[in-house]
C-alpha positions as CSV (number, residue, x, y, z in Angstrom):
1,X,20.8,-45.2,-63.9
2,X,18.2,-48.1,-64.0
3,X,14.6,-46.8,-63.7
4,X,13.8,-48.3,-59.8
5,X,17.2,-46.1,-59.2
6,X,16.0,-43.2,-60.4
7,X,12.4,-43.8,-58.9
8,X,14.3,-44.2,-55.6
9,X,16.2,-41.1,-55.5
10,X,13.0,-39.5,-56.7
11,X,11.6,-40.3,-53.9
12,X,14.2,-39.5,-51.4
13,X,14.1,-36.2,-52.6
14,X,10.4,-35.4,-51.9
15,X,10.8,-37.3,-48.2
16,X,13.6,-34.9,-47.9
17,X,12.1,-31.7,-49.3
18,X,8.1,-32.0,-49.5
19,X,7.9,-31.6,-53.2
20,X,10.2,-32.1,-56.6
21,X,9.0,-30.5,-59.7
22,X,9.6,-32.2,-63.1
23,X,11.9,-29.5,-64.7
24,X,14.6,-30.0,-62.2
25,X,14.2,-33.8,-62.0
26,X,14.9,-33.3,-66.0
27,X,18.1,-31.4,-65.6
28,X,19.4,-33.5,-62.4
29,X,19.2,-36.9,-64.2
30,X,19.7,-36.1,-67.9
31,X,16.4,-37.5,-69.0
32,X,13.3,-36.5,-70.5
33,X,10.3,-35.0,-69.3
34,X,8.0,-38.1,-70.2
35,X,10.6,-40.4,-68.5
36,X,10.1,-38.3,-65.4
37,X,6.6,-37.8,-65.5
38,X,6.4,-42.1,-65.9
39,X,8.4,-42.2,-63.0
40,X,6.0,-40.2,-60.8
41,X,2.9,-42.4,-62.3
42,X,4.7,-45.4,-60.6
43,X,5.4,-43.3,-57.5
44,X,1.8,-42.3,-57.3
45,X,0.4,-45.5,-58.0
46,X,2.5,-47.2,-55.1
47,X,0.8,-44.4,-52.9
48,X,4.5,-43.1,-51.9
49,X,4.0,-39.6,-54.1
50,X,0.8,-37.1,-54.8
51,X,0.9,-35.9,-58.4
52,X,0.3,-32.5,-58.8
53,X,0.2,-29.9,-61.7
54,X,4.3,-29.8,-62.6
55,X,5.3,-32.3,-60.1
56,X,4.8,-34.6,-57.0
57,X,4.7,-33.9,-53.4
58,X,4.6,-36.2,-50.3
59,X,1.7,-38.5,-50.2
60,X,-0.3,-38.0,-46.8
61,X,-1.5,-35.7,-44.7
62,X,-2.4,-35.5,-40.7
63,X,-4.5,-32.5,-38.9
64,X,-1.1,-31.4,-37.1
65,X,1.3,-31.7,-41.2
66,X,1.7,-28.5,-42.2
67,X,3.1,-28.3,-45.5
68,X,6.1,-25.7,-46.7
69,X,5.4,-23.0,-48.6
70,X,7.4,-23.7,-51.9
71,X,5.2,-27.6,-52.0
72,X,1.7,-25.6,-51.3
73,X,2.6,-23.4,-54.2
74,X,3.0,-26.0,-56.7
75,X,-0.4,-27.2,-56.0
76,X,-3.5,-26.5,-58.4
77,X,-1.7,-23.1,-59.8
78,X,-3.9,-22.6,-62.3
79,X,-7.3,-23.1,-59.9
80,X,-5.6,-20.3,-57.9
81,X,-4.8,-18.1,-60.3
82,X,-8.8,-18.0,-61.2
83,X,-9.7,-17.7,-57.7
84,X,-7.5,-14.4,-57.0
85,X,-8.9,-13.1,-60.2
86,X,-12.2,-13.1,-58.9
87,X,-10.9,-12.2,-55.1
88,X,-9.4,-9.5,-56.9
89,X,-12.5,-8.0,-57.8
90,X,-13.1,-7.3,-54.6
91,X,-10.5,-4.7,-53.7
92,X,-10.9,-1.5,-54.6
93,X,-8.6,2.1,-54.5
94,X,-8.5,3.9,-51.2
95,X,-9.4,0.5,-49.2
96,X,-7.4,-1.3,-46.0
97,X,-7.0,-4.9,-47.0
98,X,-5.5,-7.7,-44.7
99,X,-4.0,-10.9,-46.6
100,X,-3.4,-14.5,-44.4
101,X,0.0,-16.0,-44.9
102,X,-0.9,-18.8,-47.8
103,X,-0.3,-19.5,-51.4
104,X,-3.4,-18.8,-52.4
105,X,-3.6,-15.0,-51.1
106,X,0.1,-15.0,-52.2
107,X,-1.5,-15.3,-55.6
108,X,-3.9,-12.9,-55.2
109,X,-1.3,-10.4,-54.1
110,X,0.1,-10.3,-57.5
111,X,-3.5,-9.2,-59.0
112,X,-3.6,-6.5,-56.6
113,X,0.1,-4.6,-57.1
114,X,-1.6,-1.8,-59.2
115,X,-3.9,-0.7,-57.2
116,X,-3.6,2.7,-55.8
117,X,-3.8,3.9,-52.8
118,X,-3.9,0.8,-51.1
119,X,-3.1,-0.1,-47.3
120,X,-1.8,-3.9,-47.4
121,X,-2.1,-5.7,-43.3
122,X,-0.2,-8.7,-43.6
123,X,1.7,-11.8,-41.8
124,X,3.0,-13.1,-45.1
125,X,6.5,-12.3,-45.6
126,X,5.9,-14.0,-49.2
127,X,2.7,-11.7,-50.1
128,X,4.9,-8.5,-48.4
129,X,7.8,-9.4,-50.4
130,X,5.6,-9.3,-53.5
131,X,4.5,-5.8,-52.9
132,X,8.0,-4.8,-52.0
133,X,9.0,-5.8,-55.3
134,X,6.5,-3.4,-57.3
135,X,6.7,-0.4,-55.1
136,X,3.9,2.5,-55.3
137,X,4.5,5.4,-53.1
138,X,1.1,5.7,-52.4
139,X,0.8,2.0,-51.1
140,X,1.5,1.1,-47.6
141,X,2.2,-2.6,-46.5
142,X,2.7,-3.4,-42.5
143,X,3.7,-6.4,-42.0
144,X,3.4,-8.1,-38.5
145,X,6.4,-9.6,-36.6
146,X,6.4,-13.2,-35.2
147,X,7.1,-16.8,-34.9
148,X,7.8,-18.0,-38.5
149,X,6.0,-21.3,-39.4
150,X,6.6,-24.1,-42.0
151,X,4.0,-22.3,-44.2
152,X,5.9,-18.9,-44.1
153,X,3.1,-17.6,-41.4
154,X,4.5,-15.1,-38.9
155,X,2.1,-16.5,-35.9
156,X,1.7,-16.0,-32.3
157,X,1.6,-13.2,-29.7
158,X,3.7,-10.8,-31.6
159,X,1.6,-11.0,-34.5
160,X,-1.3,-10.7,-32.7
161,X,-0.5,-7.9,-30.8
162,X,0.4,-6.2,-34.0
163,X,-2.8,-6.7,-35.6
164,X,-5.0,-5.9,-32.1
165,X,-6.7,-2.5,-32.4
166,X,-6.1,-2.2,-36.3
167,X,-9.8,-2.3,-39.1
168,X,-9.6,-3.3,-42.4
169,X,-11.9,-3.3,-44.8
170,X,-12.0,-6.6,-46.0
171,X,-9.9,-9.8,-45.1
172,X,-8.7,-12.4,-47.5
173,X,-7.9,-15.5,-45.3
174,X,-6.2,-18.5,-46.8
175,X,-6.6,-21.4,-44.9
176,X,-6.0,-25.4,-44.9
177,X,-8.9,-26.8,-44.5
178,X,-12.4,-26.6,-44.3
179,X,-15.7,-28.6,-43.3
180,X,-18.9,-28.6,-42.0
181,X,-18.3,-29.4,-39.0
182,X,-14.9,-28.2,-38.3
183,X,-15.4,-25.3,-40.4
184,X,-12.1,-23.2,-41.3
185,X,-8.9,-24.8,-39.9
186,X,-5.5,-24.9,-39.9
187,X,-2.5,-27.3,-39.0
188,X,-0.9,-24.4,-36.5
189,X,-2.6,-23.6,-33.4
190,X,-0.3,-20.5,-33.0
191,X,-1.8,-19.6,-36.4
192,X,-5.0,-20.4,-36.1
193,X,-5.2,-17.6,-32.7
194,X,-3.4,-15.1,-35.5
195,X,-6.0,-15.6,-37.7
196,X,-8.8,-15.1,-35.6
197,X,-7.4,-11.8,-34.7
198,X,-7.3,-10.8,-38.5
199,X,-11.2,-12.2,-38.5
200,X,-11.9,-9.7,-35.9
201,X,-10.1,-6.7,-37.3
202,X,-12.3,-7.3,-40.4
203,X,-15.4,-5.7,-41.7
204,X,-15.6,-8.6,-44.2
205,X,-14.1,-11.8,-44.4
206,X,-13.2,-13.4,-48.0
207,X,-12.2,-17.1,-48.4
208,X,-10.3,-18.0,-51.3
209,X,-9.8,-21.6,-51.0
210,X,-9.2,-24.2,-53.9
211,X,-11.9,-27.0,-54.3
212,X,-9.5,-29.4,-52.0
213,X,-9.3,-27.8,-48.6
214,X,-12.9,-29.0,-48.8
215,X,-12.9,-32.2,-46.5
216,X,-9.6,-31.2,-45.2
217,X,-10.1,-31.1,-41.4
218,X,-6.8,-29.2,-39.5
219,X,-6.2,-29.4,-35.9
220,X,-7.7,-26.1,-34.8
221,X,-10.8,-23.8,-36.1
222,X,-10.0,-20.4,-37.2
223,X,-13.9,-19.4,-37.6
224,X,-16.7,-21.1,-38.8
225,X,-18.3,-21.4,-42.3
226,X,-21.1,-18.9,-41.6
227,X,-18.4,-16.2,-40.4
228,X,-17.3,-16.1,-43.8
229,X,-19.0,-13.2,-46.3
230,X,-17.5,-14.8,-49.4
231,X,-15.6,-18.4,-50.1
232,X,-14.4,-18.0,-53.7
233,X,-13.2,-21.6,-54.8
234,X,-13.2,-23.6,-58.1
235,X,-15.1,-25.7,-60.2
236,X,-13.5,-28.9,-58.7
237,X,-16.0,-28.6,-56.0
238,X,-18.1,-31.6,-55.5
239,X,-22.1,-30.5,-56.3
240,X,-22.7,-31.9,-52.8
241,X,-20.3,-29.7,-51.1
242,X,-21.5,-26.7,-53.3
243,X,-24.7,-27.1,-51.3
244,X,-23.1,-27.3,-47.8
245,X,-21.0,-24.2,-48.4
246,X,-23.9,-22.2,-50.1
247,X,-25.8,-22.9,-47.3
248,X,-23.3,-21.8,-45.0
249,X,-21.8,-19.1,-46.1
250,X,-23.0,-15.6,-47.3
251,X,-22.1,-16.0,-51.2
252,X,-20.8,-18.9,-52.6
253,X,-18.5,-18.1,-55.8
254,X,-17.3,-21.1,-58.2
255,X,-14.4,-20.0,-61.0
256,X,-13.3,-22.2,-64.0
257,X,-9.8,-22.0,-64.3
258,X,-8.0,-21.0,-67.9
259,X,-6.6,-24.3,-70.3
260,X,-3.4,-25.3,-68.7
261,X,-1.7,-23.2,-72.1
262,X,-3.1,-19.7,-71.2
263,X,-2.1,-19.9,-67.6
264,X,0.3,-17.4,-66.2
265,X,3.4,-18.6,-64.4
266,X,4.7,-17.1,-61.1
């Protein structure tokens, strides 16, 4: 297969799926990883791909494009394993925690499966499905019904209805964007109405968010900056935007992620 051939069907594939990652382009055309990895750079140069750590996704993005779940998760991995460290640090034994649908608090849910006595609210089939995998009898995980979105949320008056009426200690809300002015958003509006419901079953409210939902602006606010106790991001932050969240929000935490070779895999 000539290179433009391969380049095409590269490309087909992330228009068809969201996202490739370079392991499996390897195995499907027989060639090696560097070959791959030059075919993305042309991609990405021609603006048709965005390169991220392991692989491309689809270039572009609109207030109402909500990305799926397995794309999102390829995304600055080792940024968000050093956020949900840190977010980790914040849980403690004997606590009711709620975690947003999101890749970012799916993360974090990993760093939290050994803590006892721990009440887990969530709409994240993904993050439930984690804790379902390391089971602790003194653990207990609801997870709310719903609409499922593109993301993996479950959203809308179900899952609001199941979260009316409950308190949790502290929140961990993943969301898509976040701005100044538009403060914490989201692509869903159904998800965006779930979330504020979370927000307001909360005693605090925890933002783990990588340094690129900065300037990200989604179609509908969940809450604005100053709502937010903590915003836990990474040192990809702009020093300009470190000023407009500190100002903002209650503490402002900045993480360095580990050398590409030290971080863990999911």
């Amino acid at each position: 297969m000539l290179a433009r051939q391969r380049q095409q069907a590269i490309l087909d594939r992330v228009r068809g799926s969201g996202g490739v990652r370079v392991a499996d382009l390897v195995r499907e055309f027989g060639v090696s990883d560097m070959t791959i990895r030059r075919d993305l750079e042309v991609l990405a140069e021609r603006g048709q791909v965005e390169k991220v750590h392991g692989g491309a996704t689809a270039a572009g993005s609109g207030s109402t494009e909500e990305p799926g779940f397995a794309v999102k998760s390829m995304r600055l991995q080792r940024e968000k394993e050093a956020i949900a460290q840190h977010a980790a640090q914040f849980v403690r034994p004997g606590t009711a925690i709620a975690l947003s649908a999101g890749t970012t608090t799916w993360t974090l849910a990993h760093f939290l499966v050994d803590v006892s006595d721990l009440t887990v609210i969530t709409n994240s089939i993904r993050i439930a499905d984690v804790f379902h995998r390391s089971p602790r009898a003194d653990r207990t995980v609801v997870l709310t019904g719903g609409v499922r979105t593109p993301s993996d949320a479950l959203v809308g008056p179900v899952a609001v209805a199941a979260i009316r009426g409950l308190h949790v200690d502290t929140l961990f809300l993943g969301v898509h964007g976040m701005t100044t002015r538009a403060g914490f958003t989201t692509p869903n509006l159904l998800e965006a109405e779930t979330d504020r419901e979370l927000i307001a079953s909360a005693h605090r409210l925890v933002v783990p968010a990588d340094h690129t939902k900065w300037g990200t602006v989604g179609i509908s606010t969940i809450a604005e900056l100053s709502q937010a106790h903590v915003v836990i991001t990474d040192s990809g932050l702009p020093d300009e935007a470190r000023e407009e969240l500190a100002a903002q929000v209650g503490e402002l935490v900045i993480t360095e992620p580990q050398p590409e070779s030290e971080a863990r895999t999911r």
